[in-house]
DRENMILO-63046 format. One record per residue (C-alpha): residue in one letter; chain; y, z, x. Coordinates in steps of 0.1 Angstrom, whole numbers. Example, Ala and Ser with C-alpha at 12.3 -4.5 7.8 and 13.67 -1.06 7.14 Angstrom:
2
{atom 'a','A',{-45,78,123}}
{atom 's','A',{-11,71,137}}
//
This chain:
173
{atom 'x','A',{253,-287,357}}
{atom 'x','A',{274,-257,372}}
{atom 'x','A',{311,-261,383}}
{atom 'x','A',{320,-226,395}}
{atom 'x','A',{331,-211,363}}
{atom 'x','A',{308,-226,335}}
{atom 'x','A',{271,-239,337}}
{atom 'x','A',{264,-268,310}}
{atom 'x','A',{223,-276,303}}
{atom 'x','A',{210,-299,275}}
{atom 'x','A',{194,-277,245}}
{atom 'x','A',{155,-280,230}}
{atom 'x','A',{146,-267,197}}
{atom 'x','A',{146,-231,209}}
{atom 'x','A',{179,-237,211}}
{atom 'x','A',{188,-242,173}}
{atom 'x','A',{199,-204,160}}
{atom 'x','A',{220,-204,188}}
{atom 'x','A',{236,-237,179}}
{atom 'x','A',{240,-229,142}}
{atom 'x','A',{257,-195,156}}
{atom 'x','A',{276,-213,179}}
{atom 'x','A',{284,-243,155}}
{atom 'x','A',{294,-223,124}}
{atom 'x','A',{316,-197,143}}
{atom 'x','A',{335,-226,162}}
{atom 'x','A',{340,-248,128}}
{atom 'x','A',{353,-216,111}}
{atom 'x','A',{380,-209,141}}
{atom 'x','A',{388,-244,141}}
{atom 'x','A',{391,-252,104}}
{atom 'x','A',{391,-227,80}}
{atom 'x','A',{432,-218,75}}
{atom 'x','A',{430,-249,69}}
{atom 'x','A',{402,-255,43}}
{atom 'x','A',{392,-240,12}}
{atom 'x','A',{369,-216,15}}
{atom 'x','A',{348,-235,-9}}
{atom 'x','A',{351,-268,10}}
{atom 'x','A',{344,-247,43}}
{atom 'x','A',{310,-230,27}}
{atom 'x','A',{300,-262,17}}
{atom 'x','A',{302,-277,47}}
{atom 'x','A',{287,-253,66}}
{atom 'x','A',{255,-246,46}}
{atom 'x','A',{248,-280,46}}
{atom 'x','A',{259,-290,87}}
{atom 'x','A',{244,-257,105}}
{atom 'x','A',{210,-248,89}}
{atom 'x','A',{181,-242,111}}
{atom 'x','A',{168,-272,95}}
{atom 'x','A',{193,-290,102}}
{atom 'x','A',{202,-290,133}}
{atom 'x','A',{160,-285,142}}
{atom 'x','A',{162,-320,129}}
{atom 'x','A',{190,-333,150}}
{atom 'x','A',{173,-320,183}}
{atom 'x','A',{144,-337,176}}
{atom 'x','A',{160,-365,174}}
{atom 'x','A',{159,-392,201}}
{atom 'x','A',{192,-403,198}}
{atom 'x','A',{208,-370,198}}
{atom 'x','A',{216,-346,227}}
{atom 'x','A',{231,-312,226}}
{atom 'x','A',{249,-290,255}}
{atom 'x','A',{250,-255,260}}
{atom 'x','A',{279,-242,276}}
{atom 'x','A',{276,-209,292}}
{atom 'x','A',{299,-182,310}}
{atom 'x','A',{268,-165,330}}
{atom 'x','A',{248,-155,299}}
{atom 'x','A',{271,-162,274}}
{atom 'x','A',{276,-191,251}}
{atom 'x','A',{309,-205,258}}
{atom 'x','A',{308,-237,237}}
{atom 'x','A',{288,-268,230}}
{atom 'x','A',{286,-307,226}}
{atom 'x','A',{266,-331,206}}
{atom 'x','A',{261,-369,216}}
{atom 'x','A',{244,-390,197}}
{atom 'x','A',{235,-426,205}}
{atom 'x','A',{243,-455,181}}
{atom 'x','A',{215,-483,177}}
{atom 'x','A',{234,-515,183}}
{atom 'x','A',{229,-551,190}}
{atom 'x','A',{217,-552,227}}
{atom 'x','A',{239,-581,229}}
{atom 'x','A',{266,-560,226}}
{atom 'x','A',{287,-527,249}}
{atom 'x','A',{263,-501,247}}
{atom 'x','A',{281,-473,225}}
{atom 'x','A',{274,-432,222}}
{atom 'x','A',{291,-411,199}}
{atom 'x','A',{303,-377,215}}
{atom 'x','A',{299,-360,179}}
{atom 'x','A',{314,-323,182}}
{atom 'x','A',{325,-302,213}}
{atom 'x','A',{336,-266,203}}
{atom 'x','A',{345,-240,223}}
{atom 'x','A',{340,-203,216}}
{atom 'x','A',{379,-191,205}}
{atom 'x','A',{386,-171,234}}
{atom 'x','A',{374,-199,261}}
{atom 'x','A',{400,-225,249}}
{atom 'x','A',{427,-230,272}}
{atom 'x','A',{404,-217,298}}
{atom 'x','A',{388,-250,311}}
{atom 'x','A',{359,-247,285}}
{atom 'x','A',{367,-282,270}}
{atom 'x','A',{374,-298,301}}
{atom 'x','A',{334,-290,314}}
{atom 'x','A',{321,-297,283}}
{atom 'x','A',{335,-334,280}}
{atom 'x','A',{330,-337,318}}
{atom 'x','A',{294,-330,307}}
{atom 'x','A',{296,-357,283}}
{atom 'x','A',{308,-384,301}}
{atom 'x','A',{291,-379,331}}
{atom 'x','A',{258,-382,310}}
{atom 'x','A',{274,-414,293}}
{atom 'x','A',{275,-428,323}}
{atom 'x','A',{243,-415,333}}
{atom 'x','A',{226,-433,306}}
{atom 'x','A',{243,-465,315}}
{atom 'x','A',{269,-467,287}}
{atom 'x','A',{299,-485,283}}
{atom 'x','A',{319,-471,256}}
{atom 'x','A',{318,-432,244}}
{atom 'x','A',{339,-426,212}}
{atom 'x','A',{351,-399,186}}
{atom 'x','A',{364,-389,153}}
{atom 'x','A',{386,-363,153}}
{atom 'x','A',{409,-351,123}}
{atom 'x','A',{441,-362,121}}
{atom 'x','A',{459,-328,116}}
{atom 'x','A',{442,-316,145}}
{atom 'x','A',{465,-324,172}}
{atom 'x','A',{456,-303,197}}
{atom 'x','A',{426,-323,202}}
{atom 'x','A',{439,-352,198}}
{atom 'x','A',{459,-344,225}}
{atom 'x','A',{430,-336,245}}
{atom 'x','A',{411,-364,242}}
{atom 'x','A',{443,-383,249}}
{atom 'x','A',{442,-369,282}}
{atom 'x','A',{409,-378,290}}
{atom 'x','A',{419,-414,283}}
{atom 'x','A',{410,-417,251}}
{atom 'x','A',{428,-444,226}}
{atom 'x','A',{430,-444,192}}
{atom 'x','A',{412,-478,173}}
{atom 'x','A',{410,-468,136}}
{atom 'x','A',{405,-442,110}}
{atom 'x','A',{372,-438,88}}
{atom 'x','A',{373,-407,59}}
{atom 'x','A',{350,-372,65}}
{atom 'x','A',{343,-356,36}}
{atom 'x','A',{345,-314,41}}
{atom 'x','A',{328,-299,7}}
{atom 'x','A',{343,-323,-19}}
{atom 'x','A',{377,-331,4}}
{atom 'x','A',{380,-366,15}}
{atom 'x','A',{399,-367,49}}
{atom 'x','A',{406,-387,76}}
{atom 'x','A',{395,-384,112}}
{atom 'x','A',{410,-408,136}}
{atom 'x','A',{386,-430,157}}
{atom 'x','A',{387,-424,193}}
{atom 'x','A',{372,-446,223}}
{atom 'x','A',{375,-446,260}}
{atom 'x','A',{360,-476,282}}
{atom 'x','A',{335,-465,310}}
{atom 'x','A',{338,-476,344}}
//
């Protein structure tokens, strides 16, 4: 996808030292002030390996996006599909959309969860929903104004810190 500023395109397993680059510089802008630096390594060595995320793209239910600014990695997103009842709304998990520090504020975020719910939709679900921590109320804020509502709280567990990410969801049409 292109919009002018940013082009977005789903990532393959050539893909994964980018993402781990990508992944562990945004977590640390995000998070680290307010982490441990021993709750943050932890984290890390165990979320952006090349194993790791080598695992998670070849995974079926998983999809990544590359954001770029020409050449330049700008930011990404991860979806991941949930296996439900197919009785029931089909549900997709939008998982973690960073941007790259200097390309927040700059429409960044906005392309990348247009990305998202545009392949959502795409793929003919009903309902995409989030975690997100609650001290992190800039993106709370965010998702808030893409229509996103708050149903619940589950805990995440950073290195051996037990916190609480609010549960997001926003209703397709």
């Amino acid at each position: 996808m292109h919009n002018g500023v940013y082009t977005t395109r789903i990532a393959s397993t050539d893909d994964a030292k980018t993402l781990v680059e990508v992944g562990i510089t945004t977590f640390k802008d995000t998070f680290a002030a307010a982490n441990t630096a021993a709750n943050m390594k932890a984290h890390l060595e165990k979320t952006f390996t090349i194993n790791q995320i080598t695992k998670e793209l070849e995974d079926p239910r998983c999809t990544f996006f590359l954001l770029y600014d020409r050449q330049r990695v700008a930011g990404y997103a991860k979806m991941r599909e949930e296996n439900g009842n197919p009785n029931e709304l089909r549900k997709i998990e939008i998982e973690r959309v960073y941007a790259i520090r200097e390309y927040i504020g700059k429409k960044a975020g906005k392309t990348l969860m247009q990305t998202c719910l545009d392949f959502a939709r795409s793929e003919n679900f009903d309902i995409v929903w989030l975690g997100v921590w609650e001290h992190n109320s800039r993106a709370i804020s965010f998702y808030e104004k893409w229509g996103f509502k708050a149903i619940g709280a589950h805990p995440f567990l950073l290195g051996d810190d037990v916190q609480t990410d609010l549960l997001m969801e926003k209703k397709l049409e």
